[in-house]
PDB file of the backbone (N, CA, C, O) and the ligand in Angstrom, with CONECT records:
HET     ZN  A 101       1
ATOM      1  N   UNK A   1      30.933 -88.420   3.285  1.00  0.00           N
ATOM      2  CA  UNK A   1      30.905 -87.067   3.857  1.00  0.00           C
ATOM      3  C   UNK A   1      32.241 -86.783   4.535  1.00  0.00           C
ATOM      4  O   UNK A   1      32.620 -87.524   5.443  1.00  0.00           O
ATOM      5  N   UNK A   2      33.097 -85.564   4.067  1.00  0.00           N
ATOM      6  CA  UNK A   2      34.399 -85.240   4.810  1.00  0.00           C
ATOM      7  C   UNK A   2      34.247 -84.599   5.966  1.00  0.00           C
ATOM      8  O   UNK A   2      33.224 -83.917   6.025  1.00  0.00           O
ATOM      9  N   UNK A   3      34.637 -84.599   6.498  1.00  0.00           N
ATOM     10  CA  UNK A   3      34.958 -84.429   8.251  1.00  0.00           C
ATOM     11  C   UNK A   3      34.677 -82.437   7.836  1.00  0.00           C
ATOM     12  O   UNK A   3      34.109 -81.930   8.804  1.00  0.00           O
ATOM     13  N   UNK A   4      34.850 -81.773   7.125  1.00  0.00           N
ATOM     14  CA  UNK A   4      34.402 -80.612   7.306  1.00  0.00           C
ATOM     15  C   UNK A   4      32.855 -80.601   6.610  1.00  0.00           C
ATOM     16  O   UNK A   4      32.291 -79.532   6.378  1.00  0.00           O
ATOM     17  N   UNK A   5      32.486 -81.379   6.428  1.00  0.00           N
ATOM     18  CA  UNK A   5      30.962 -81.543   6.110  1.00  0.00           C
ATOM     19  C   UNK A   5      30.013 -81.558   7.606  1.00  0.00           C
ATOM     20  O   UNK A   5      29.028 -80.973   8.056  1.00  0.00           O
ATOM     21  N   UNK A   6      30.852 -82.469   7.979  1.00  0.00           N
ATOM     22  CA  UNK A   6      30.298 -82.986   9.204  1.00  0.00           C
ATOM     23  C   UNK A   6      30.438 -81.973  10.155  1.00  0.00           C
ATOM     24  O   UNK A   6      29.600 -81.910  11.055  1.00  0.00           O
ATOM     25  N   UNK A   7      31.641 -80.923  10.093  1.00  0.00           N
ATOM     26  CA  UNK A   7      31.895 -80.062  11.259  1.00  0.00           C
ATOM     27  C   UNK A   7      30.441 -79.202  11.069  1.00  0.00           C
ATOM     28  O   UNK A   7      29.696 -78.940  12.013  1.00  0.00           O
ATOM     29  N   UNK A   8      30.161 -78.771   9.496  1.00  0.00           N
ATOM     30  CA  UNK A   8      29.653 -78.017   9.274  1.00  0.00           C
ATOM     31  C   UNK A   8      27.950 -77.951   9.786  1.00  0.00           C
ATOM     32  O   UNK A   8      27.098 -77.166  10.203  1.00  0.00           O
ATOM     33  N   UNK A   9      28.145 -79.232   9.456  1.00  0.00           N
ATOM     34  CA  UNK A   9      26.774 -80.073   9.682  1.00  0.00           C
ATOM     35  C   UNK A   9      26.139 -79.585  11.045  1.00  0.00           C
ATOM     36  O   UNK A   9      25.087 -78.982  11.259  1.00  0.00           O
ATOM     37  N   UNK A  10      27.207 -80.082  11.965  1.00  0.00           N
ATOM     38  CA  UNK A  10      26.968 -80.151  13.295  1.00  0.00           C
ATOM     39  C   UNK A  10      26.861 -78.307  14.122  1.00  0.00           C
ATOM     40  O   UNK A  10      26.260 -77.785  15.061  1.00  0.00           O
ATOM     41  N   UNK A  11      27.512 -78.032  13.420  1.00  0.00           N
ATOM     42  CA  UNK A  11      27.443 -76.161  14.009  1.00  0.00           C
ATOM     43  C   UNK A  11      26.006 -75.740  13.678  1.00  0.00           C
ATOM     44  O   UNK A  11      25.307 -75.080  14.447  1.00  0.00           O
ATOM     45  N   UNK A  12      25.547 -76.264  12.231  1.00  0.00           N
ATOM     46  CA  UNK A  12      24.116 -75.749  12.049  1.00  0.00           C
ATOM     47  C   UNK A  12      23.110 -76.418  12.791  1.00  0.00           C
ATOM     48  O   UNK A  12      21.990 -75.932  12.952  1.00  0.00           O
ATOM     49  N   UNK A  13      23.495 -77.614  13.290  1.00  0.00           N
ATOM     50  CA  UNK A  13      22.251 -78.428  14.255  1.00  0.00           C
ATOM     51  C   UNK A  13      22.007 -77.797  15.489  1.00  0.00           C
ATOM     52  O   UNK A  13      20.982 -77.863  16.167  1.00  0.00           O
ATOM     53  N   UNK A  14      23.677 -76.804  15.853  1.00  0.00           N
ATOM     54  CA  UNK A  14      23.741 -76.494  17.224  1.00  0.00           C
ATOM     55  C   UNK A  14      23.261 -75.230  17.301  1.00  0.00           C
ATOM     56  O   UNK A  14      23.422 -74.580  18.334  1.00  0.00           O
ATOM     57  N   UNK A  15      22.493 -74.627  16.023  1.00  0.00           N
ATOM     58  CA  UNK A  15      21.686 -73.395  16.232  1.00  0.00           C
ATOM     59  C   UNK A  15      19.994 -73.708  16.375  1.00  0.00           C
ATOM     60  O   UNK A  15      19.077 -72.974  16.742  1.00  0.00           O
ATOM     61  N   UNK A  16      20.005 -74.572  16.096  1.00  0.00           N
ATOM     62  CA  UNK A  16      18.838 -74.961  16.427  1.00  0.00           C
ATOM     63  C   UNK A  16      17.866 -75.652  17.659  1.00  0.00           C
ATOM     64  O   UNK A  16      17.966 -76.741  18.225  1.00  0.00           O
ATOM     65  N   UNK A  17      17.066 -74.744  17.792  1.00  0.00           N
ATOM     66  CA  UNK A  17      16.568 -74.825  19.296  1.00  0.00           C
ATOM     67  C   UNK A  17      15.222 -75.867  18.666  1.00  0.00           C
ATOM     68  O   UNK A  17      14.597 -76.352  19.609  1.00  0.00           O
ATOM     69  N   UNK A  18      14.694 -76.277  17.336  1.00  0.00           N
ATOM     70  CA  UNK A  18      13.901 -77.590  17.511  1.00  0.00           C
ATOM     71  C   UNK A  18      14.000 -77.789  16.085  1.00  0.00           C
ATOM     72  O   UNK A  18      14.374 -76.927  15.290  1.00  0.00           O
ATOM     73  N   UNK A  19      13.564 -79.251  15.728  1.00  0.00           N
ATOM     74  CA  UNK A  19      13.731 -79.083  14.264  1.00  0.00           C
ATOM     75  C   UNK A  19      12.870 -80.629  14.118  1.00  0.00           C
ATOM     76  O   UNK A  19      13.156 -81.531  14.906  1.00  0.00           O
ATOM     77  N   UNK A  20      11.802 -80.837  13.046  1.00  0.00           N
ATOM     78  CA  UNK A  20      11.609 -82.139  13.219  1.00  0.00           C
ATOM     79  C   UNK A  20      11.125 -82.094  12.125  1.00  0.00           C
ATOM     80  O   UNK A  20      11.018 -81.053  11.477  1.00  0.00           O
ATOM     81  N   UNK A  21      10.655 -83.517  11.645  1.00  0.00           N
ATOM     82  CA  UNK A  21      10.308 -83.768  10.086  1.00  0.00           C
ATOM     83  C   UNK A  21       9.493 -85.018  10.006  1.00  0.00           C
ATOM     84  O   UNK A  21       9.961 -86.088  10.394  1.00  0.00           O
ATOM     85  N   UNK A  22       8.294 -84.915   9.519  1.00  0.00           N
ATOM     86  CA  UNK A  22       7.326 -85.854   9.287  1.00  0.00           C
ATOM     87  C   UNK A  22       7.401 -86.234   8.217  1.00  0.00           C
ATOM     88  O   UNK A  22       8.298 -85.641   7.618  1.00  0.00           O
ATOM     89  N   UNK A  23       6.772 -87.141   7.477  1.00  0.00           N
ATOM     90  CA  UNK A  23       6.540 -87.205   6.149  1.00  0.00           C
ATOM     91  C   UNK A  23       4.606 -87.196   5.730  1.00  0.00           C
ATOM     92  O   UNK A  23       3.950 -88.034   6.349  1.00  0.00           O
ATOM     93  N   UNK A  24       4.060 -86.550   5.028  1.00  0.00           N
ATOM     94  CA  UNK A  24       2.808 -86.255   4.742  1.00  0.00           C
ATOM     95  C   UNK A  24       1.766 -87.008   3.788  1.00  0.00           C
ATOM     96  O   UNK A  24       2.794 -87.546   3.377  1.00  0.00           O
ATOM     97  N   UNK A  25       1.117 -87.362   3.314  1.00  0.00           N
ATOM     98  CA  UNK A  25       0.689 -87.416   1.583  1.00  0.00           C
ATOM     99  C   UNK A  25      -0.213 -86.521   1.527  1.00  0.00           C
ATOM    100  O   UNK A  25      -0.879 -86.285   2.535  1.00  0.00           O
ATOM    101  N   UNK A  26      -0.478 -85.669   0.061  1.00  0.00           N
ATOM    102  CA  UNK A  26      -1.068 -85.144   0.178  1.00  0.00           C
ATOM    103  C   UNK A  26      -2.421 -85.499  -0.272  1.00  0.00           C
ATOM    104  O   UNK A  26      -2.658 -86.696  -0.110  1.00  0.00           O
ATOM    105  N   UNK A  27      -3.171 -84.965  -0.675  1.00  0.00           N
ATOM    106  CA  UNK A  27      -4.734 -85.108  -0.557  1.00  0.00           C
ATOM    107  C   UNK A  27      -5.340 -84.746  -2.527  1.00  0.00           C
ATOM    108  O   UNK A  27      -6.049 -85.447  -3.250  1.00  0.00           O
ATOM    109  N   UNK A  28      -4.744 -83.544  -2.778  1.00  0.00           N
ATOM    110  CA  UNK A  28      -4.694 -83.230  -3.829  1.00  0.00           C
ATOM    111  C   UNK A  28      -3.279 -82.808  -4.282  1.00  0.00           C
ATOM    112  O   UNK A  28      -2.317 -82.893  -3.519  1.00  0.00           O
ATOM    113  N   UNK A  29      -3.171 -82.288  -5.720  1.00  0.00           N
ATOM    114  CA  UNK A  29      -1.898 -82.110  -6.734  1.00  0.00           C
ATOM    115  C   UNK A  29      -1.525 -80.855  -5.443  1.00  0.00           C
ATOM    116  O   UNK A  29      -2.329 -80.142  -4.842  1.00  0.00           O
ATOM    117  N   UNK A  30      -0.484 -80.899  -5.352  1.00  0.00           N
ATOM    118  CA  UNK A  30       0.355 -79.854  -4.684  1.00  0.00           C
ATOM    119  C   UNK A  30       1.906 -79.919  -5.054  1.00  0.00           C
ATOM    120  O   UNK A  30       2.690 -80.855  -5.211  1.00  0.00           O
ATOM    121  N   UNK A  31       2.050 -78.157  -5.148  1.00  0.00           N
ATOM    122  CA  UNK A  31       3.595 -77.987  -5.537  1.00  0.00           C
ATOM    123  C   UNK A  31       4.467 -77.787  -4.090  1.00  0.00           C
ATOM    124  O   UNK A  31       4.159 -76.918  -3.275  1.00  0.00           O
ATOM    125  N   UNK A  32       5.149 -78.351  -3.975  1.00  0.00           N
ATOM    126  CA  UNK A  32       6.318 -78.427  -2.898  1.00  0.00           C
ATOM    127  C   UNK A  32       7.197 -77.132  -3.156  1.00  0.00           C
ATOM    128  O   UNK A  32       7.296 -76.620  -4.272  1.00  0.00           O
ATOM    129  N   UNK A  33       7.705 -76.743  -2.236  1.00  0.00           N
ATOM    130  CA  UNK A  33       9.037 -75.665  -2.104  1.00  0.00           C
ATOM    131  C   UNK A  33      10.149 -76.022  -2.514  1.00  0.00           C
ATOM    132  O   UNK A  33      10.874 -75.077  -2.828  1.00  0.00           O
ATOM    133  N   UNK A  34      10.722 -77.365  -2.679  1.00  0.00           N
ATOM    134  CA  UNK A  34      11.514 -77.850  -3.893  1.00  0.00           C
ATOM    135  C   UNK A  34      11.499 -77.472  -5.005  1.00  0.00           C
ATOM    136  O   UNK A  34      12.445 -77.411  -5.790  1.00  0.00           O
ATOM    137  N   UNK A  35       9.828 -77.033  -5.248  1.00  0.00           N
ATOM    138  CA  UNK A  35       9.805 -77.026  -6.838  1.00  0.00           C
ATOM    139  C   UNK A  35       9.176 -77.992  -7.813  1.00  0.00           C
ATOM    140  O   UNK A  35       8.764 -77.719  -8.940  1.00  0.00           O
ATOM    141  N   UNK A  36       9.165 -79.242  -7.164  1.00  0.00           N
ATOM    142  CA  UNK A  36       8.187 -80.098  -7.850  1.00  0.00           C
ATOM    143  C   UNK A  36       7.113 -79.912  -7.656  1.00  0.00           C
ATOM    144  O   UNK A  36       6.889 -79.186  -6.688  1.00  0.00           O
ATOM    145  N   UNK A  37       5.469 -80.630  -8.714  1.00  0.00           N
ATOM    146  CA  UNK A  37       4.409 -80.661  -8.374  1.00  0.00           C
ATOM    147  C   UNK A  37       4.477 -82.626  -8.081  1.00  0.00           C
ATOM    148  O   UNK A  37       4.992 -83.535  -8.731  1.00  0.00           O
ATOM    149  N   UNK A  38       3.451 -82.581  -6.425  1.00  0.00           N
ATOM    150  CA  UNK A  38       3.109 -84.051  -6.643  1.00  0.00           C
ATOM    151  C   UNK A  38       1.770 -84.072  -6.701  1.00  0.00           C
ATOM    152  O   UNK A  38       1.160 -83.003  -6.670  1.00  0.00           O
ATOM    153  N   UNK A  39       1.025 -85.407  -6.805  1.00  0.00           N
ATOM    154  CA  UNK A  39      -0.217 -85.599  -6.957  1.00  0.00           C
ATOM    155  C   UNK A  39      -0.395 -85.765  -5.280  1.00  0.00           C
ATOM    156  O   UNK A  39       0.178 -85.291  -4.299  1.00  0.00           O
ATOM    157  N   UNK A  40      -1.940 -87.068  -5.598  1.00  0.00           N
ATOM    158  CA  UNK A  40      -2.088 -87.312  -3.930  1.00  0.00           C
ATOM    159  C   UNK A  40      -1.642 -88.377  -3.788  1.00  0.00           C
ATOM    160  O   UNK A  40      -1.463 -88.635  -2.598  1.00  0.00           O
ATOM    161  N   UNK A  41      -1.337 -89.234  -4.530  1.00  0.00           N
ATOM    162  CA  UNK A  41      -0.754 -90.639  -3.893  1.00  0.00           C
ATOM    163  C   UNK A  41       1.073 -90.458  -3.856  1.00  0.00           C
ATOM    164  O   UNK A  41       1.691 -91.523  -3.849  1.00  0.00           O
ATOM    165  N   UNK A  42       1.849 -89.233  -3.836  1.00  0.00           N
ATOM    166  CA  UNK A  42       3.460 -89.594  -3.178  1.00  0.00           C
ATOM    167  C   UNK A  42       3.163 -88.929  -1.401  1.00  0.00           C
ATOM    168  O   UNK A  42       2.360 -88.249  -0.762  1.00  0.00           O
ATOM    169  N   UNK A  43       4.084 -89.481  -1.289  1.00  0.00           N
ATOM    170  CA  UNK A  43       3.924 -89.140   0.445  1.00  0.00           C
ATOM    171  C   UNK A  43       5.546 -87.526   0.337  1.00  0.00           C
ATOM    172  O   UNK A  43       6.666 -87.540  -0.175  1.00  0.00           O
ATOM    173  N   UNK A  44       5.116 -86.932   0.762  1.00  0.00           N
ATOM    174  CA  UNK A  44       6.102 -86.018   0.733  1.00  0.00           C
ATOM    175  C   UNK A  44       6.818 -85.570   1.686  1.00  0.00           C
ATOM    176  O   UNK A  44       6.100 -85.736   2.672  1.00  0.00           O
ATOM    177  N   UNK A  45       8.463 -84.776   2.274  1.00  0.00           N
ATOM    178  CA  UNK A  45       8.510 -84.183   3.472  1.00  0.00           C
ATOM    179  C   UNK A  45       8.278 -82.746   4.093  1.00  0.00           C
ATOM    180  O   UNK A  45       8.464 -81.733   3.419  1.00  0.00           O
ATOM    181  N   UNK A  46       7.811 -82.703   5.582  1.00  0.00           N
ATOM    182  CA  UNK A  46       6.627 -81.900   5.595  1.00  0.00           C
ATOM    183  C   UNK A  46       8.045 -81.320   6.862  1.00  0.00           C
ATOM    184  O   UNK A  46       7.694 -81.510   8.027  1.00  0.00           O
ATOM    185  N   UNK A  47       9.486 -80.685   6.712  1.00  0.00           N
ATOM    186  CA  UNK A  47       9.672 -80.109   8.141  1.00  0.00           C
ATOM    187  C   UNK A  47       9.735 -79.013   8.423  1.00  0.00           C
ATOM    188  O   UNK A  47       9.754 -78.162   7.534  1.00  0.00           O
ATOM    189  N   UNK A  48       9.797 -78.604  10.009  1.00  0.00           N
ATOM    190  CA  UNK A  48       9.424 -77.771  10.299  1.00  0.00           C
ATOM    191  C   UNK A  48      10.715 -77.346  11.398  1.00  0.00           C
ATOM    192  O   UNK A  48      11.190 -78.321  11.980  1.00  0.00           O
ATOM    193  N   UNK A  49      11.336 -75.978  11.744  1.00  0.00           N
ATOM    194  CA  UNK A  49      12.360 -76.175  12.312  1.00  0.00           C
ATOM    195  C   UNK A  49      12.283 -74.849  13.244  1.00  0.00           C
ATOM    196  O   UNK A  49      11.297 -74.135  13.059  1.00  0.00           O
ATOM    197  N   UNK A  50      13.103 -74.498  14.100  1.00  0.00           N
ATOM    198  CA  UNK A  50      13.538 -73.036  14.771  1.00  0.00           C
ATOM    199  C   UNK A  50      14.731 -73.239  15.174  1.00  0.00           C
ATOM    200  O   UNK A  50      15.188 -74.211  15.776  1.00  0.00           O
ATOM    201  N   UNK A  51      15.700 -71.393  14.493  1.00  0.00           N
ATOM    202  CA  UNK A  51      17.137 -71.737  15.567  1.00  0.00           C
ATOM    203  C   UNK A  51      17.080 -70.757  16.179  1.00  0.00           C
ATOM    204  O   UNK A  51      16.403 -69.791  15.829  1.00  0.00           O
ATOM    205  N   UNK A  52      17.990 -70.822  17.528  1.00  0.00           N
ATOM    206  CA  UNK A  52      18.520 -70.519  18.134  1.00  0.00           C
ATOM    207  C   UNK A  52      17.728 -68.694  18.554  1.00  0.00           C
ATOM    208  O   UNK A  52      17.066 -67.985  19.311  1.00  0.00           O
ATOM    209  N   UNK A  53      18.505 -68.841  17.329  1.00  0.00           N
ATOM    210  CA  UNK A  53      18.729 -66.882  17.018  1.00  0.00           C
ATOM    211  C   UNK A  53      17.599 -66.141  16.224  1.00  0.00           C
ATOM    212  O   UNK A  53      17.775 -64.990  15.825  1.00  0.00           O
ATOM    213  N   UNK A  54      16.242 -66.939  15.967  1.00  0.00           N
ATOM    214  CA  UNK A  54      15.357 -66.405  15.814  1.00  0.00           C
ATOM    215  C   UNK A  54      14.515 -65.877  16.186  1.00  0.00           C
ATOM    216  O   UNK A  54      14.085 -66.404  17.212  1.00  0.00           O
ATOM    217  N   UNK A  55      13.814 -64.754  15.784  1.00  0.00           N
ATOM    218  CA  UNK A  55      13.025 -63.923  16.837  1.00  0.00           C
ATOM    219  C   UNK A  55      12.144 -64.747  17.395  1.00  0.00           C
ATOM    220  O   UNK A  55      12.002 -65.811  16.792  1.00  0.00           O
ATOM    221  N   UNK A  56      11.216 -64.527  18.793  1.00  0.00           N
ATOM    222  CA  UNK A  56      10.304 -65.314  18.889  1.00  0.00           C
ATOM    223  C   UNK A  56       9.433 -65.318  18.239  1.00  0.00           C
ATOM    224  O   UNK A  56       9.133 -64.254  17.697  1.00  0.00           O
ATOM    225  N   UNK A  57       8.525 -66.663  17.958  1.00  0.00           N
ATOM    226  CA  UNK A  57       7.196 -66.824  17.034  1.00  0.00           C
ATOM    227  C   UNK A  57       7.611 -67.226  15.855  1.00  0.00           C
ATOM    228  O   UNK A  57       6.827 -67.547  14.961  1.00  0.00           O
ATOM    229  N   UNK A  58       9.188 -67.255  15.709  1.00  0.00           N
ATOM    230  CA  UNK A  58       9.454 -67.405  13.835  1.00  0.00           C
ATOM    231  C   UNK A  58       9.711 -69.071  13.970  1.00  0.00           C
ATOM    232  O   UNK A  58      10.274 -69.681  14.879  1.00  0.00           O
ATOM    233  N   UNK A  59       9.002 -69.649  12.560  1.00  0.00           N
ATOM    234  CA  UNK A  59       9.169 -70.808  12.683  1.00  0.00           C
ATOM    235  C   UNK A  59       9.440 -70.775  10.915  1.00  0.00           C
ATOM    236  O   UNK A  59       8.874 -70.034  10.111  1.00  0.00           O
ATOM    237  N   UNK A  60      10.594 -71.934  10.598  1.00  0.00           N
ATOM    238  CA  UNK A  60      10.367 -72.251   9.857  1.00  0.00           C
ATOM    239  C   UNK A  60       9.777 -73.479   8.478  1.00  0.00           C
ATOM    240  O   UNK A  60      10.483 -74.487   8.462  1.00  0.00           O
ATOM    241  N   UNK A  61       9.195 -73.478   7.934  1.00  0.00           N
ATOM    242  CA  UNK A  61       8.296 -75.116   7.266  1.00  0.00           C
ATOM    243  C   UNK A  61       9.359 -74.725   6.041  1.00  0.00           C
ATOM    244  O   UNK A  61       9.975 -73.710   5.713  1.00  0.00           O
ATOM    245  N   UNK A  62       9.232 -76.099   5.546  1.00  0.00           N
ATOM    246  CA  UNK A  62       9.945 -76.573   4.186  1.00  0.00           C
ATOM    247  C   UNK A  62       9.113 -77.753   4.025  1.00  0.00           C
ATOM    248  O   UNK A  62       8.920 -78.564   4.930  1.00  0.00           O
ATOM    249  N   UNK A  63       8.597 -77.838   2.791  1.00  0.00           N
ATOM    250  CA  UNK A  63       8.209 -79.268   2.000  1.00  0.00           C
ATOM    251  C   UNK A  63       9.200 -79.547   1.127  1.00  0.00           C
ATOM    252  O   UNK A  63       9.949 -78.658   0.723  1.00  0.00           O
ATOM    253  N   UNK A  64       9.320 -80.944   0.705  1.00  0.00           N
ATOM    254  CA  UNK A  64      10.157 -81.228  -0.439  1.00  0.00           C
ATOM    255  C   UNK A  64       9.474 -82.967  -0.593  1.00  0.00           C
ATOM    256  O   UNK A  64       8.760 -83.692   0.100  1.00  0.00           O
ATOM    257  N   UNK A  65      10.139 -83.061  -1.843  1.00  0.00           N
ATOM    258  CA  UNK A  65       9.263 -83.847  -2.786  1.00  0.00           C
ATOM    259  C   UNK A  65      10.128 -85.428  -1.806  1.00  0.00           C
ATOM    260  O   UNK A  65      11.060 -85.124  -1.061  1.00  0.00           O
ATOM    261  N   UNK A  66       9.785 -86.756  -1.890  1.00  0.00           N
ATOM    262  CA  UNK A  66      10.573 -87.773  -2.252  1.00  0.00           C
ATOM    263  C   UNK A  66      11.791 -87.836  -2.363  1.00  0.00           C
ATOM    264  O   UNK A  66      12.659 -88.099  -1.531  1.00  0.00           O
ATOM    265  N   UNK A  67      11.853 -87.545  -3.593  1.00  0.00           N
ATOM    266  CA  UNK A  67      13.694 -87.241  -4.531  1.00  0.00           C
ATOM    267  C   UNK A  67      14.302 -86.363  -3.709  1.00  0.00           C
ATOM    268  O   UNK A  67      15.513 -86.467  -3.516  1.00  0.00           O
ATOM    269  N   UNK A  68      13.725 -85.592  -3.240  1.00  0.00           N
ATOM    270  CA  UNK A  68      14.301 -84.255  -3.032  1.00  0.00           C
ATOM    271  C   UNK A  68      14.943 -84.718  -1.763  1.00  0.00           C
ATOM    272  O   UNK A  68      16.163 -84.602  -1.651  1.00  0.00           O
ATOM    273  N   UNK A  69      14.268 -85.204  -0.853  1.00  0.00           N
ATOM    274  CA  UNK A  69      14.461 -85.266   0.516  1.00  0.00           C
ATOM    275  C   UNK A  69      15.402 -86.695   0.452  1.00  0.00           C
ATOM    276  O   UNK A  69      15.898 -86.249   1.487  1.00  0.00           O
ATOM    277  N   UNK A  70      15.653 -87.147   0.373  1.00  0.00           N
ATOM    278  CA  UNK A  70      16.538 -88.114  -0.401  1.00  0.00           C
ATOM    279  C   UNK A  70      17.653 -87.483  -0.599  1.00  0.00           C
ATOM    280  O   UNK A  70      18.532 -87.298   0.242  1.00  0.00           O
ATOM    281  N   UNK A  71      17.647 -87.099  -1.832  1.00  0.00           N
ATOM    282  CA  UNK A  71      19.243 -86.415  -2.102  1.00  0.00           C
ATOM    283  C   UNK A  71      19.652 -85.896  -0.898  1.00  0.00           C
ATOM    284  O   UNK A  71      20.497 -86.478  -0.218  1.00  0.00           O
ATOM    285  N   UNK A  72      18.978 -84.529  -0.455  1.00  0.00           N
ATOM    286  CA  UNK A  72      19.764 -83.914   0.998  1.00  0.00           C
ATOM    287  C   UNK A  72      19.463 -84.830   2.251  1.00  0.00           C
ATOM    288  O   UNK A  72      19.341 -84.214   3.310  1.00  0.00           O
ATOM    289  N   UNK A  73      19.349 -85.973   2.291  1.00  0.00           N
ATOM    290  CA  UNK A  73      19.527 -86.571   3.692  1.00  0.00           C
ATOM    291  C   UNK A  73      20.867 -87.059   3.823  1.00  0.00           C
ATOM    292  O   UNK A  73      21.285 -88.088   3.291  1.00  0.00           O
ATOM    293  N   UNK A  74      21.834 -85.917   4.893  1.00  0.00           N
ATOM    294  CA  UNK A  74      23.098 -86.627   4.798  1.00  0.00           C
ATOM    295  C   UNK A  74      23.198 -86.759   6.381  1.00  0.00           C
ATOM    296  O   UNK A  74      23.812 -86.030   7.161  1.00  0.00           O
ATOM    297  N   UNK A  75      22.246 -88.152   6.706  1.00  0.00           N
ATOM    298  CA  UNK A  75      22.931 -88.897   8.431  1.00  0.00           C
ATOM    299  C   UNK A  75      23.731 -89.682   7.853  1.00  0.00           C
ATOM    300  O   UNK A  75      24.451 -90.428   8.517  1.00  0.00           O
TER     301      UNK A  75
HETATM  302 ZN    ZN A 101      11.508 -82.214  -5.382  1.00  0.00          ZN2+
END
């Protein structure tokens, strides 16, 4: 990761007033916001975030598959 990745990185963390991420399995076949469908036996990520500058009450969720959450994990 180049140092303007990282700048970039870090300006978007600093809009954010909470942000956290579980991981889930689901129960039955479900399609993720990635775009994949999983069954019930992958465990998937389930986060959930708010910044800064959002109205109150707005929250936002994202699921994504395994793979998915994988590729974009850049700590
Ligand atoms: Zn996916």
């Amino acid at each position: 990761m180049d140092e303007e990745a990282i700048e970039k990185y870090e300006r978007w963390l600093s809009r954010l007033a909470f942000a956290r991420t579980t991981t889930r399995r689901a129960k039955l076949k479900k399609q993720l916001d990635c775009g994949h469908v999983i069954d019930g036996t992958e465990p998937y990520r389930y986060s959930v975030w708010r910044r800064n500058y959002d109205d109150r009450g707005v929250i936002h969720q994202r699921t994504d598959c395994e793979f998915c959450a994988r590729k974009d994990n850049r700590y």
